[in-house]
C-alpha positions as CSV (number, residue, x, y, z in Angstrom):
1,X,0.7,-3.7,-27.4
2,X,-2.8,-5.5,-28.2
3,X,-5.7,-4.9,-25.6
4,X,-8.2,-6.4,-25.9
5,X,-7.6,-8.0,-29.6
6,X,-6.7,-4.2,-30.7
7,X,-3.3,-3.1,-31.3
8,X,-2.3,0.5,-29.5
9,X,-0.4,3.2,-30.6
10,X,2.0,5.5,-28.6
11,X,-0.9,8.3,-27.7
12,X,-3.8,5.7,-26.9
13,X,-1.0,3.5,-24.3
14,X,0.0,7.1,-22.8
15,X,-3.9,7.8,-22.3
16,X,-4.3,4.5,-20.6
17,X,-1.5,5.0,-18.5
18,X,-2.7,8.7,-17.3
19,X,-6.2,7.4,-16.6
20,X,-4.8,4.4,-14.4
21,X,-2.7,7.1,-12.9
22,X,-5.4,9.4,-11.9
23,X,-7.6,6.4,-10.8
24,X,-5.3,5.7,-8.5
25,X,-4.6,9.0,-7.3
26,X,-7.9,9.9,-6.5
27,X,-8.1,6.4,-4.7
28,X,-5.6,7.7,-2.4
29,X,-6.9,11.1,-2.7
30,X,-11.0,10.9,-1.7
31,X,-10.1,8.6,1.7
32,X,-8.2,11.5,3.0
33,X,-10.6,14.1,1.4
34,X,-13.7,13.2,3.5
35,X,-11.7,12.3,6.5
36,X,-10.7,16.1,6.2
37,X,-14.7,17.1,5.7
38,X,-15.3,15.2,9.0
39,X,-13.1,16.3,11.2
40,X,-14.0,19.8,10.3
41,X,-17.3,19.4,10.8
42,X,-16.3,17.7,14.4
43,X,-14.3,21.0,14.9
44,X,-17.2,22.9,13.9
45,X,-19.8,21.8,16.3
46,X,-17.1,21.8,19.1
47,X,-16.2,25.3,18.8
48,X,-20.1,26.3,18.6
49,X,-20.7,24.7,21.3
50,X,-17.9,25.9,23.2
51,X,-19.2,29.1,22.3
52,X,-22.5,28.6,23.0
53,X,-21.8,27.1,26.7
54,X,-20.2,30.4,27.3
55,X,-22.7,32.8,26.6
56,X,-25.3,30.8,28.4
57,X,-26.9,28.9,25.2
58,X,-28.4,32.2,23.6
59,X,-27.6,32.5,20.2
60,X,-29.2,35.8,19.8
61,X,-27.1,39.1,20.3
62,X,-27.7,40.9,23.4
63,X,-29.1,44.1,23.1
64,X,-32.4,46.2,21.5
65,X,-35.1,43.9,19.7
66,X,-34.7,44.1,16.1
67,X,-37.2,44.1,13.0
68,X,-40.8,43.4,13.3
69,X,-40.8,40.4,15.2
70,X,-38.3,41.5,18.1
């Protein structure tokens, strides 16, 4: 096979083919990847403030001042 006006062997054809593979994996790949970081985040923020509604917006324990600034 010539690419390019240079002839390819056996090894350089398989490399092509694995990097047009893995291009196109991660083209499938990163779409779903952040969508996954977003929705977590979403989650995230939900469940703090879920958790924050029910203790009355403190985020602080309860309890005995700690350390030197209370």
């Amino acid at each position: 096979m010539t690419i390019f006006g240079r002839t390819l062997d056996g090894q350089e054809l398989f490399a092509l083919a694995s990097l047009l593979t893995l291009l196109a994996f991660w083209l499938f790949v990163l779409p779903r990847e952040r969508d996954y970081g977003r929705r977590f985040k979403q989650w995230e923020a939900e469940r703090r403030a879920r958790r924050l509604g029910q203790d009355g917006g403190s985020t602080r324990p309860k309890g005995k001042p700690r350390g030197p600034w209370g």
